[in-house]
C-alpha positions in Angstrom: 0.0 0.0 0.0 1.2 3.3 -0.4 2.4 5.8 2.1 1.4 9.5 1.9 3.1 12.5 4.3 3.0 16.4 4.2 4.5 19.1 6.4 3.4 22.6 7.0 6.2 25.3 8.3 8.6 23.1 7.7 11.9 22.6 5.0 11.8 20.5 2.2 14.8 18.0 4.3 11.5 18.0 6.8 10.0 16.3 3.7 12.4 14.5 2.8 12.7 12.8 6.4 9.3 12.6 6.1 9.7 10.1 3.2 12.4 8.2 4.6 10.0 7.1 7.5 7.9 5.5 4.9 10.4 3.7 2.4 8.6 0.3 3.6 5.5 1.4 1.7 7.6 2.2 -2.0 11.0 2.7 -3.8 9.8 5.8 -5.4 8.7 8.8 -4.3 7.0 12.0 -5.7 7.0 15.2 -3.7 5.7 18.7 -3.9 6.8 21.6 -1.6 6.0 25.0 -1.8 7.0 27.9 0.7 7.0 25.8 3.6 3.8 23.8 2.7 4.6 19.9 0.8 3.1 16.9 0.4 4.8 13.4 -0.3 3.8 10.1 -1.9 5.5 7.2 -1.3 4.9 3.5 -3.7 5.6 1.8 -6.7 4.3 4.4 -9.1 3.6 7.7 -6.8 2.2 10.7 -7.8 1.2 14.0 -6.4 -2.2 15.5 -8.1 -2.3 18.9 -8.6 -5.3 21.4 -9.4 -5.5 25.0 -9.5 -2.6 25.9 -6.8 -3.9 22.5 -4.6 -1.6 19.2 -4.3 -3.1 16.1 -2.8 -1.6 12.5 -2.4 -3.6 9.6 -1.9 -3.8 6.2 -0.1 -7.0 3.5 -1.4 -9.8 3.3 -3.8 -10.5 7.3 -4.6 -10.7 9.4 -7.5 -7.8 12.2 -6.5 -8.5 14.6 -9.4 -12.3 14.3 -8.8 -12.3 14.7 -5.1 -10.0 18.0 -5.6 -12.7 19.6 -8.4 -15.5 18.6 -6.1 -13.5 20.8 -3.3 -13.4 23.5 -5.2 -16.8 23.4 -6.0 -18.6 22.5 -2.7 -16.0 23.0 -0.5 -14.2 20.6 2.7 -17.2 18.6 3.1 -17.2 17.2 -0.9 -14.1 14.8 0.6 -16.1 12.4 3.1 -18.4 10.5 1.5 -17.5 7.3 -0.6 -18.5 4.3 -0.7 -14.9 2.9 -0.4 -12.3 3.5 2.2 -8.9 5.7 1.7 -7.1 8.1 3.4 -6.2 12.0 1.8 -3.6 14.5 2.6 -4.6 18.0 0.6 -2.2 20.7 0.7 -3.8 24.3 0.5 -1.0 27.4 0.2 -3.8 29.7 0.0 -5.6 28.7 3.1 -2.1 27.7 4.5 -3.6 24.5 5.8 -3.4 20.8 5.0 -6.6 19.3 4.9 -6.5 15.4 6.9 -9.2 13.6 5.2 -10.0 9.9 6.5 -13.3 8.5 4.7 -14.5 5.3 6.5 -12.2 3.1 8.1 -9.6 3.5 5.4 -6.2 3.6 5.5 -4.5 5.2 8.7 -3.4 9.1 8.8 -0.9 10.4 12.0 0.0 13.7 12.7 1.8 16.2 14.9 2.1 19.7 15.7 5.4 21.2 17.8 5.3 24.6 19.6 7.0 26.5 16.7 3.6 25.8 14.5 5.2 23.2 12.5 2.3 20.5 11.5 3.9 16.3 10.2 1.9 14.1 8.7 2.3 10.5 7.5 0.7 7.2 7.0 2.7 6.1 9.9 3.9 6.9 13.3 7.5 6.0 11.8 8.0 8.8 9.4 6.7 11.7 12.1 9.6 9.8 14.0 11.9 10.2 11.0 11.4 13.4 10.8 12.4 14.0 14.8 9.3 13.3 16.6 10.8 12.1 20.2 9.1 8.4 20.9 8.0 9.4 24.7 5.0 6.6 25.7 2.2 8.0 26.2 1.2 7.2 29.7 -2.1 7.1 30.2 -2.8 5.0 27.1 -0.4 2.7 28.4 -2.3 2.3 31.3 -5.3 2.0 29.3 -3.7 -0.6 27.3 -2.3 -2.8 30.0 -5.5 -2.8 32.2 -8.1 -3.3 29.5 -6.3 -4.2 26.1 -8.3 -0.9 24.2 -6.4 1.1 21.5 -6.8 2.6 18.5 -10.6 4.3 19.5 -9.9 7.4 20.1 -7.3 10.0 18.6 -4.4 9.6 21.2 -1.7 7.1 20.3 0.9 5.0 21.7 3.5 8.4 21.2 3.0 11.0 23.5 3.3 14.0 20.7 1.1 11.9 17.9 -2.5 12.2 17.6 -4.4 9.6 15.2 -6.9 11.0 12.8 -10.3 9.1 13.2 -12.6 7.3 10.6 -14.8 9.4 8.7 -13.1 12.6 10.1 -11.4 15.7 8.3 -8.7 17.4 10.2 -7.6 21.1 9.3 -3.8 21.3 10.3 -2.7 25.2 10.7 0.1 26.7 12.2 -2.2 28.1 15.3 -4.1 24.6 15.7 -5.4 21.3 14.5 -9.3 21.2 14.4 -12.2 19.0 13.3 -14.0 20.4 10.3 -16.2 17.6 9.2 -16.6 14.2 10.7 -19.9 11.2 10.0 -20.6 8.7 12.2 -19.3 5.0 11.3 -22.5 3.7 11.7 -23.8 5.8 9.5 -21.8 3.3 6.7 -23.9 1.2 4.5 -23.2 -2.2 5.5 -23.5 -5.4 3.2 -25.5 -8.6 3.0 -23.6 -10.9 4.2 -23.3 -13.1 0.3 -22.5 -9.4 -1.2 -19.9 -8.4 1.1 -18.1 -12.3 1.2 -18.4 -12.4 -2.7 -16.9 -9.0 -3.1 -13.6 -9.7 -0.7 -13.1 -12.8 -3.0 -12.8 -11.3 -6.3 -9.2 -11.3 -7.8 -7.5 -14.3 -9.1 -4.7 -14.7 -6.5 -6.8 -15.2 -3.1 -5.7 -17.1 -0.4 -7.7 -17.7 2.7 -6.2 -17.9 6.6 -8.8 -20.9 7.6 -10.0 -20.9 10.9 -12.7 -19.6 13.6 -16.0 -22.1 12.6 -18.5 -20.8 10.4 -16.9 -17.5 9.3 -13.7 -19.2 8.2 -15.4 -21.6 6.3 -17.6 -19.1 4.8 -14.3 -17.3 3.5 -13.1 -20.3 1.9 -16.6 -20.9 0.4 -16.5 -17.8 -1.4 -13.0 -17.9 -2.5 -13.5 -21.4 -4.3 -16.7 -20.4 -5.5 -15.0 -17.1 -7.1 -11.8 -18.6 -8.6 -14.4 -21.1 -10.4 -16.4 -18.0 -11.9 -13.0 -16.5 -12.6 -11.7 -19.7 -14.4 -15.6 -20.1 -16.9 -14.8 -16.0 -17.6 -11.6 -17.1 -19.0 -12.4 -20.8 -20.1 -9.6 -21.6 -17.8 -8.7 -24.4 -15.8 -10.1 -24.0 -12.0 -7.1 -22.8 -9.9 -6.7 -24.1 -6.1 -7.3 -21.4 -3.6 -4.5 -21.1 -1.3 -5.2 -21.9 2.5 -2.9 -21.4 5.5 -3.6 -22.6 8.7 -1.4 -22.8 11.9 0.1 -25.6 13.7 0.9 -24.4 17.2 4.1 -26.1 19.2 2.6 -28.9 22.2 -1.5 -28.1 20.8 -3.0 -31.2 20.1 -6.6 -29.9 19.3 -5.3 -26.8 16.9 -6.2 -25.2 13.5 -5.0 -28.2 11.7 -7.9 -30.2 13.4 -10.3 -27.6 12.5 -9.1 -27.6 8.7 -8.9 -31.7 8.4 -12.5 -31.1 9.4 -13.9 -28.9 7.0 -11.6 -29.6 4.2 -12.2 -33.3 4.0 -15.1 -33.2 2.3 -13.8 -30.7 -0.3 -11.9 -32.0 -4.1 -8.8 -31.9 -3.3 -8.7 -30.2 -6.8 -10.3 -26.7 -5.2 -7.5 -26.1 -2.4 -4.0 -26.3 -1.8 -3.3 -26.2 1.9 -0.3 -25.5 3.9 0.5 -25.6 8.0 2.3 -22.7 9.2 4.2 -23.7 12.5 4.3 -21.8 15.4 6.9 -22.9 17.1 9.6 -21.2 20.2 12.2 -20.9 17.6 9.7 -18.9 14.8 8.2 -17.2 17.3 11.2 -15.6 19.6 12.8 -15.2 15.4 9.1 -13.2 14.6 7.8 -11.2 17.4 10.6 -8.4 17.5 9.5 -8.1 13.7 6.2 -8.0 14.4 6.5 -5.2 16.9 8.4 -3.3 14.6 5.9 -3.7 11.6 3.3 -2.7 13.5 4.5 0.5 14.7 2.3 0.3 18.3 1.4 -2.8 20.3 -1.6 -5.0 19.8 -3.7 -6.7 22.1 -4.3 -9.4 20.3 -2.2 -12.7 19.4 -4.4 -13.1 16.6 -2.5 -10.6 14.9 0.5 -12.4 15.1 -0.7 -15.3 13.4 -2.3 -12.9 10.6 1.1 -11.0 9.9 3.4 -14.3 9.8 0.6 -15.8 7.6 0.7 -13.0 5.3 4.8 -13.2 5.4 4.6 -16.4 4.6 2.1 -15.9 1.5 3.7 -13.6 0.1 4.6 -14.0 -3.3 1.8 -16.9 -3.8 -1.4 -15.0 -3.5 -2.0 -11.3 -3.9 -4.9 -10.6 -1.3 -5.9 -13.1 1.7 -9.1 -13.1 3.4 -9.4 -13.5 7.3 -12.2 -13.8 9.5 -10.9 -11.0 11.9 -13.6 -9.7 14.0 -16.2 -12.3 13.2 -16.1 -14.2 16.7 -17.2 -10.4 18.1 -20.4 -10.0 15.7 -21.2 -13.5 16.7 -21.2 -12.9 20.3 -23.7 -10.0 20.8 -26.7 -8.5 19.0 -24.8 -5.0 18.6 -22.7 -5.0 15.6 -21.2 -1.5 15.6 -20.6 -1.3 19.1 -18.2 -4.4 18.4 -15.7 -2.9 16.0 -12.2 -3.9 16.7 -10.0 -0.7 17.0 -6.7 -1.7 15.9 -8.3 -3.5 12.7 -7.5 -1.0 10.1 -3.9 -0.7 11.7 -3.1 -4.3 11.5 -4.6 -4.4 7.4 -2.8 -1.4 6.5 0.8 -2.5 8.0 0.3 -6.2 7.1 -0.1 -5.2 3.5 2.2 -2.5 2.7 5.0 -4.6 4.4 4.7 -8.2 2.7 2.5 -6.8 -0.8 -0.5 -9.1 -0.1 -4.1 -7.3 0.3 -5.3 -8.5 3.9 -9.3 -8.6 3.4 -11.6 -8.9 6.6 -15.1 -8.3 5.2 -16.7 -9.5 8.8 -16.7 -5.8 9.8 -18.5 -4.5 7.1 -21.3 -7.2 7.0 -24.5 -6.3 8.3 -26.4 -8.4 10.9 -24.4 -10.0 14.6 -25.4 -12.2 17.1 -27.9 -15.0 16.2 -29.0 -14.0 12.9 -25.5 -13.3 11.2 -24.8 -17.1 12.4 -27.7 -18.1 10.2 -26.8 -15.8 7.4 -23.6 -17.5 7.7 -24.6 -21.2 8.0 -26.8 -20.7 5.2 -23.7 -19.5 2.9 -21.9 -22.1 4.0 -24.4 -24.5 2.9 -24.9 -22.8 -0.6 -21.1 -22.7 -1.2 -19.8 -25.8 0.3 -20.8 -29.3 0.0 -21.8 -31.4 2.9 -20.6 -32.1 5.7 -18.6 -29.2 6.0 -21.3 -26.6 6.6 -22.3 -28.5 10.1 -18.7 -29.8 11.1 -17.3 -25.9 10.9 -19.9 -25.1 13.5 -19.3 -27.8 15.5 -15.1 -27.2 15.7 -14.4 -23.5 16.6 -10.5 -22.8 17.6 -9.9 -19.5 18.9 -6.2 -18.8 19.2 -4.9 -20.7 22.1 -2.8 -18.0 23.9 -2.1 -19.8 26.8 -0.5 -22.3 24.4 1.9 -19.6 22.7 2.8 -18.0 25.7 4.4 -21.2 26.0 5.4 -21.6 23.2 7.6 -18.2 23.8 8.4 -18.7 27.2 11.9 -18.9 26.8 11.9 -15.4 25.0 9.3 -13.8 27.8 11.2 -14.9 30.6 14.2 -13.1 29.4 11.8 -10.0 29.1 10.3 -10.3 32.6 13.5 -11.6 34.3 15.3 -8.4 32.9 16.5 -5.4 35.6 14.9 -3.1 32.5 11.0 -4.6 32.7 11.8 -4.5 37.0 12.2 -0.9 36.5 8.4 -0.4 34.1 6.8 1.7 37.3 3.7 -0.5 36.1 5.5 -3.6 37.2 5.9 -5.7 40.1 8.0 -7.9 38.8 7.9 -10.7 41.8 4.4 -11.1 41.1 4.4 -11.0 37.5 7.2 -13.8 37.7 5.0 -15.9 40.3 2.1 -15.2 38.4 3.6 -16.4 34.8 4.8 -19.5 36.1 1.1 -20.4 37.5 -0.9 -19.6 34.5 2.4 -21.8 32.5 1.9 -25.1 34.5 -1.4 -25.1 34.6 -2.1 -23.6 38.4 -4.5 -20.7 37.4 -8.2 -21.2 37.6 -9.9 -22.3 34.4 -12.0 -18.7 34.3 -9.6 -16.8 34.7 -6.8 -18.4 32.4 -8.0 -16.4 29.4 -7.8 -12.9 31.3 -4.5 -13.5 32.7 -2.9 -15.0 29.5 -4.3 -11.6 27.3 -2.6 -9.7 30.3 0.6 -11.3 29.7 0.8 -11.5 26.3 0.1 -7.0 26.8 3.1 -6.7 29.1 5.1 -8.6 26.7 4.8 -6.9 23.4 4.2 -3.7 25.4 8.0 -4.5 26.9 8.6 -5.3 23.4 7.2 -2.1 22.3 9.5 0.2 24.6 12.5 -1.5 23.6 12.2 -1.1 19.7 12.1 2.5 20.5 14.2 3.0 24.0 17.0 0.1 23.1 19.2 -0.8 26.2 22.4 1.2 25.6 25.3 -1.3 26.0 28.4 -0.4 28.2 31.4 -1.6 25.7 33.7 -4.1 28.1 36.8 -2.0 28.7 40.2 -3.2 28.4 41.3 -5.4 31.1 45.1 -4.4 32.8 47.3 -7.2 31.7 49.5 -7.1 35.4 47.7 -6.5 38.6 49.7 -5.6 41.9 47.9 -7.0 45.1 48.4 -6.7 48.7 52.5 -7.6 49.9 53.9 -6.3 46.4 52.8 -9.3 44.4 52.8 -8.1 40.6 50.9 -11.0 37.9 50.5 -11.4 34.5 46.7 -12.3 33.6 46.0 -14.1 30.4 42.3 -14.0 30.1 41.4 -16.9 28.1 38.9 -17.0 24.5 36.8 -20.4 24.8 34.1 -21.5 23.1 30.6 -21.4 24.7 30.3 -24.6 26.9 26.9 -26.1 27.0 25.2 -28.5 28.9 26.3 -31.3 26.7 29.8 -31.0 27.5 29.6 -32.7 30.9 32.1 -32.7 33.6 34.2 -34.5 31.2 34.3 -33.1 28.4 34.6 -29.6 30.3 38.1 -31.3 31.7 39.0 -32.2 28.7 38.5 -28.4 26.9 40.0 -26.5 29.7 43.2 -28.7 29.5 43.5 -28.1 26.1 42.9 -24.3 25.9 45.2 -23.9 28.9 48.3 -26.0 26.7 47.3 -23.9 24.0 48.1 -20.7 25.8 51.0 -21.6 27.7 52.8 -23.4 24.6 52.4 -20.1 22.4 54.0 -17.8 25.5 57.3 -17.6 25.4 57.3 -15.4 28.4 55.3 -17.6 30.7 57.4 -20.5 29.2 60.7 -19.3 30.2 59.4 -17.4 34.1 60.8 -19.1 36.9 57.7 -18.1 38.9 54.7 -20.4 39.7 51.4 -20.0 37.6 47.8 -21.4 38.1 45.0 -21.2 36.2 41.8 -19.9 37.0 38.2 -21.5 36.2 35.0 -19.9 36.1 32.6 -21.8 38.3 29.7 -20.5 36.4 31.0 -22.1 33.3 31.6 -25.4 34.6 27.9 -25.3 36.7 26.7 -25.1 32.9 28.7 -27.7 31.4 27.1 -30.0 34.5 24.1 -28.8 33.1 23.4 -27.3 36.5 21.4 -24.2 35.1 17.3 -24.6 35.3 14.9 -22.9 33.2 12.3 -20.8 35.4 9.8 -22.5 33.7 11.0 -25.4 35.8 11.2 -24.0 38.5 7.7 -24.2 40.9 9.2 -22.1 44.1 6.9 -23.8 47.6 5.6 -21.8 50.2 9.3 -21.9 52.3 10.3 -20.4 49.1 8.1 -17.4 48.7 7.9 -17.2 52.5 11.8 -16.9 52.5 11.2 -14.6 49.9 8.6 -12.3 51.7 10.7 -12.1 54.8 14.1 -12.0 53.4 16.0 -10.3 50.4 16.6 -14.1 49.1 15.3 -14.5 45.9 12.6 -17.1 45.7 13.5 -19.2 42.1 17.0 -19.4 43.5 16.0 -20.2 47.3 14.2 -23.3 46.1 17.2 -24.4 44.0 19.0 -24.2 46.5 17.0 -26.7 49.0 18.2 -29.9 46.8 21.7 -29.1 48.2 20.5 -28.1 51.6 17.1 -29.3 52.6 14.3 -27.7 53.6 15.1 -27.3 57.7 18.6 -25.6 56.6 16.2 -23.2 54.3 14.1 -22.5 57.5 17.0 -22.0 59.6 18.4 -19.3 57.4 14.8 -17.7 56.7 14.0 -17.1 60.7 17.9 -15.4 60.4 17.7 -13.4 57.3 14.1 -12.2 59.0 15.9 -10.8 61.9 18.9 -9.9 60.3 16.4 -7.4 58.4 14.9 -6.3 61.0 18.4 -5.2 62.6 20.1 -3.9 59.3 22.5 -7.7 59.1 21.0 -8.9 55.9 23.9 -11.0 55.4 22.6 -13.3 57.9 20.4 -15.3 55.4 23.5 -16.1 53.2 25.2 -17.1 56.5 23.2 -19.3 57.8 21.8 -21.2 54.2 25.6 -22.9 54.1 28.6 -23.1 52.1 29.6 -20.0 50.0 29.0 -23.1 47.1 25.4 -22.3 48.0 25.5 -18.8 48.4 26.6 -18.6 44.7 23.6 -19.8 43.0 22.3 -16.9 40.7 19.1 -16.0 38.6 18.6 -15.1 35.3 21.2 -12.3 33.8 20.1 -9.7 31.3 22.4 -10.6 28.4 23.8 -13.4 29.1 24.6 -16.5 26.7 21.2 -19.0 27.0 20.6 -20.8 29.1 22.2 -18.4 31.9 19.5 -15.6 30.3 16.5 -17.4 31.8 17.7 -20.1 34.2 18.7 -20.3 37.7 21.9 -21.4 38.1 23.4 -24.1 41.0 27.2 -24.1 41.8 29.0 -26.8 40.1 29.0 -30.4 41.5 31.7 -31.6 43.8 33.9 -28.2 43.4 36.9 -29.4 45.2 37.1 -32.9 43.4 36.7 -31.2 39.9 39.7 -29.0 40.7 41.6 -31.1 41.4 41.2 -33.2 38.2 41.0 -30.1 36.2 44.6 -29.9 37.9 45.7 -33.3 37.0 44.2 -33.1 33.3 46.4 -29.6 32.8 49.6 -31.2 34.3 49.3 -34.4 32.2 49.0 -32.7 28.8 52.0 -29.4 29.5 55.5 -30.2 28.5 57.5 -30.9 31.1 59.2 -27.6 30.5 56.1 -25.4 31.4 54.4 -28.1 33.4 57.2 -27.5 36.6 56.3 -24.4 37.2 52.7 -25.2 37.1 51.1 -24.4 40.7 47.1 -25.4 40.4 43.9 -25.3 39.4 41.2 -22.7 41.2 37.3 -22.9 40.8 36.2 -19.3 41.4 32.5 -17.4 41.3 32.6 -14.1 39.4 33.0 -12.5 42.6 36.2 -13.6 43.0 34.8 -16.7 46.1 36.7 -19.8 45.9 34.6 -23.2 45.5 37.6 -25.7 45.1 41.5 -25.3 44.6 44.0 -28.2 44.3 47.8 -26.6 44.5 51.2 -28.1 44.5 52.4 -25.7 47.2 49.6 -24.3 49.5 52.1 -21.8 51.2 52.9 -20.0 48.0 49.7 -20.7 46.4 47.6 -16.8 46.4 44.6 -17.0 49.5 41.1 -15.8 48.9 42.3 -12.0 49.4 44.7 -12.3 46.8 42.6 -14.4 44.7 39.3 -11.5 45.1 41.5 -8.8 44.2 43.0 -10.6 40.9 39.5 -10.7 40.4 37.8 -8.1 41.0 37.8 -6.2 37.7 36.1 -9.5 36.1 38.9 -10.8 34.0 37.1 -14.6 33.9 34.3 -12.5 31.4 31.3 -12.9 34.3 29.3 -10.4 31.9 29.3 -11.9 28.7 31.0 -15.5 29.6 33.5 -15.0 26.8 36.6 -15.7 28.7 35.9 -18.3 31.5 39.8 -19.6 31.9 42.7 -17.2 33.0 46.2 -17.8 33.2 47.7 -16.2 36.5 51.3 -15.7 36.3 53.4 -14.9 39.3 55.7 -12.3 38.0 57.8 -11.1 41.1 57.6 -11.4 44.7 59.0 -8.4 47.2 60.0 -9.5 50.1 57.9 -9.9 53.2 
């Protein structure tokens, strides 16, 4: 679809900018900018129309040079009116005003106004961004948003500083104001019979149809098939098979492709050509920052989703695809106009101008709801389709099981709501959306209510989503690491952070061995300078990487915290994912123990007491999910490796048995450290030479084993002189 902007007090690099924001919609452009005042058109073939000083650009079905003579004839209200949606931007130097023209629900129109009198507009909120709009959230609608899951009804937007213009509404953009100047009600539209208004979405030669949702989706398919077979007699041409997509969701037995076996069985195979589109954690976490982005503002419902991958995926086989978007809303009430889905037009417009296929939902613009559309419907069925179908697609109804992609995605939402950035959302309490998640994922949240809290969920998370695409995390570039370090009693080393690969939880404790061995022989032989030091050397592993290789690290989805956990929690500043870890190593009455002290050690300002009192600082080290880091450390819990002080020491005797002899004499031992510099296990030659845990926090403490991004889990520790004492 196209993309139209304009700009009023503004340069033609304003315009320009303007464009730019658009470039999705077109690889063309045609402009027109006069004396501060310019419009823009942005597709395949663009073009600016032009009458008697006027310039207008266009977006849908409409009759440009028409509309502008009826204009000047009979004035601002000439441009509402037809019978077919589309969206007009009309520049007027003499009136210095642009003219914001919307008729029906056509095709969407943004705009802004700053303090200096300057006016944007574009089809999009992106090229008003382009062109310097700041993306603040606006608050309020974010509230709105999250509590209810309404948009997209009113004129304010997601943006703080962009308004929306409404259906069937002309805006008159000045320097001194925007106003209304003409607006018509949308139920004062002529809506269709429900054969006319199916029929007519049909038409074309390349249709497709996204099968699902009982009776309405099997009406849409009965009117594609029964158009491509008028299409083919008008051109004594062999009957082409419609197109249908369907989705097959990850772990859902009972999904769309149940619902399609259904109705398409007792079809000729001759009429359609179907294809499953899987849903699966991969596709999804790979799709939804996409999405997001496509779509400009959030949307409250996962059916959108599945409509835009659908149309992705179509593209380039069928040219328009029908859906039965707000059908399941007519159905369920008696008051069709009061049932309009906001954020319809929004999701068409996007969906098409990004992939090039015409999205068609012709449910909206039926008339009849409740009772007697479902006849209407039943009845077109039956005219269109042969039996059975017309009675098993009422029978099978599949709404889109959000519970079921919420699980699908749960990897990629837990590293959204684990994340210090969605903690610090001043709509969030992030311990209770964590507890909360985890309920409604295993199955612990009343059946009522599972629908409610899943549509919430799925709200935070593109909403999170949302913010991000806009406010991106800024990240703090690792600085370069000393290579010597001097530490208490005029010690000087040489550190030789080590490069690895990323060990996984299918390297086991052996294999980890085995790697560390040989990246530590591949160092040392290459260093001449270590090679030829008199001076002891050890090396230094990161506990964090060899908890992972154990496959130590839990997903939170794993993870179902007990009441001594969330208690602990409650009363402590223990963290209550990582508390219940932590009672397979420890047991419940140790957990107790250390709860009663980290409650009192509150209350008198100790809170280290909890940490004391749970045990061993092997224990003490288990960590939560990090922002960042490598899977599955971004949204698992992670224990302390197994047996610390035994795998030392064979990581010690591995090292020593593959070093020449040369390098291997002055080797001194293996330590397993945390990232805070806390030793788990050592295994040294010569304890009384060997660096204590002081020494060993201070090499440390600037993070040379690469705790942040796990990238250098081995360093090389070479004693380089020794003052004496």
């Amino acid at each position: 679809m196209p993309g139209i902007a304009a700009c009023l007090e503004a340069s033609r690099s304003v315009l320009s900018a303007l464009s730019g924001g658009l470039a999705a919609r077109g690889a063309d452009h045609s402009s027109w900018h006069e004396r501060g005042i310019g419009v823009v058109a942005r597709a395949e073939l663009p073009t600016v129309h032009k009458a008697e000083g006027l310039a207008a650009v266009a977006d849908g079905v409409v009759e440009t040079a028409s509309l502008l003579a009826r204009y000047l004839d009979e004035g601002v209200t000439a441009l509402l009116g037809s019978p077919h949606p589309y969206a007009l931007i009309l520049a007027d130097p003499v009136r210095r005003a642009l003219l914001l023209v919307r008729n029906g629900d056509g095709p969407s129109l943004y705009y802004a106004r700053l303090d200096d009198g300057t006016v944007l507009v574009g089809s999009e909120p992106a090229a008003l961004l382009s062109a310097g709009i700041p993306p603040t959230p606006d608050r309020d609608v974010l509230d709105r948003f999250l509590d209810t899951g309404a948009c997209d009804d009113g004129p304010a937007t997601f943006f703080a500083g962009i308004r929306r213009v409404l259906p069937n509404q002309i805006l008159e953009a000045r320097a001194d104001g925007v106003e209304v100047t003409a607006s018509r009600s949308l139920q004062a539209t002529a809506y269709a019979p429900v054969p006319v208004a199916l029929r007519w979405s049909a038409r074309g030669d390349r249709v497709g149809v996204r099968l699902a949702q009982g009776l309405p989706g099997a009406a849409l398919l009965g009117a594609a098939i029964d158009a491509q077979a008028e299409y083919a007699a008008d051109l004594d041409a062999p009957v082409v098979a419609v197109p249908v997509y369907t989705a097959a969701y990850e772990g859902e037995s009972d999904d769309e492709q149940t619902y399609a076996a259904t109705v398409l069985r007792a079809l000729d195979e001759k009429t359609y050509r179907h294809r499953a589109l899987p849903f699966d954690a991969a596709a999804f976490a790979a799709g939804m920052p996409d999405f997001v982005r496509d779509l400009g503002e959030p949307m409250p419902d996962p059916a959108a989703y599945i409509l835009w991958a659908s149309a992705r995926a179509a593209a380039g086989e069928v040219d328009v695809l029908l859906d039965a978007a707000g059908a399941e809303r007519l159905l369920s009430t008696e008051d069709a106009r009061a049932t309009r889905p906001g954020h319809l037009s929004r999701l068409v417009d996007r969906v098409s101008a990004r992939f090039g296929v015409g999205i068609r939902t012709p449910f909206p613009d039926v008339a009849g709801a409740g009772e007697g559309l479902r006849c209407e419907l039943g009845a077109f069925v039956r005219a269109t389709l042969p039996d059975p179908a017309p009675r098993l697609a009422d029978e099978v109804r599949v709404p889109v099981p959000l519970r079921t992609l919420l699980i699908t995605a749960r990897e990629h939402a837990y590293r959204v709501f684990t994340s210090p950035l969605f903690a610090s959302r001043p709509w969030v309490n992030q311990r209770r959306v964590l507890r909360t998640f985890a309920a409604l994922l295993n199955g612990r949240v009343p059946a009522p209510r599972v629908e409610e809290e899943a549509a919430l969920f799925w709200r935070l998370y593109v909403v999170e989503l949302w913010l991000r695409a806009h406010h991106p995390a800024v990240a703090v570039p690792r600085q370069r690491l000393p290579r010597s370090r001097t530490v208490r009693g005029g010690v000087t080393w040489q550190r030789h952070p080590v490069h690895t690969r990323w060990f996984g939880p299918g390297d086991g404790t052996a294999g980890f061995i085995d790697a560390v061995a040989w990246y530590v022989g591949e160092v040392m032989g290459g260093d001449r300078r270590v090679e030829g030091t008199r001076q002891a050397w050890y090396v230094f592993v990161s506990a964090r990487a060899a908890a992972v290789a154990q496959g130590r690290c839990t997903p939170m989805w794993e993870i179902r915290p007990g009441r001594l956990a969330r208690l602990a929690a409650n009363l402590t500043s223990a963290d209550e994912w990582c508390t219940q870890v932590a009672m397979k190593d420890v047991g419940r009455g140790r957990v107790l123990r250390a709860t009663i002290a980290g409650a009192c050690g509150r209350l008198l300002r100790r809170p280290e007491w909890f940490d004391r009192t749970l045990g061993s600082v092997a224990v003490r080290s288990l960590r939560g999910p990090a922002e960042g880091a490598p899977a599955p450390l971004d949204v698992g819990v992670l224990a302390p490796p197994r047996q610390p002080g035994r795998l030392s020491s064979q990581l010690t005797a591995e090292i020593a048995a593959k070093l020449p002899s040369a390098i291997a004499k002055n080797f001194g031992g293996c330590y397993l450290v945390t990232g805070s510099g806390a030793v788990l296990g050592r295994t040294v030659f010569d304890r009384s030479a060997a660096p204590g845990e002081e020494t060993v926090a201070a090499l440390l403490a600037d993070d040379p084993l690469g705790a942040r991004d796990a990238s250098t889990p081995l360093c090389v520790m070479v004693q380089e002189r020794q003052n004496a004492r």
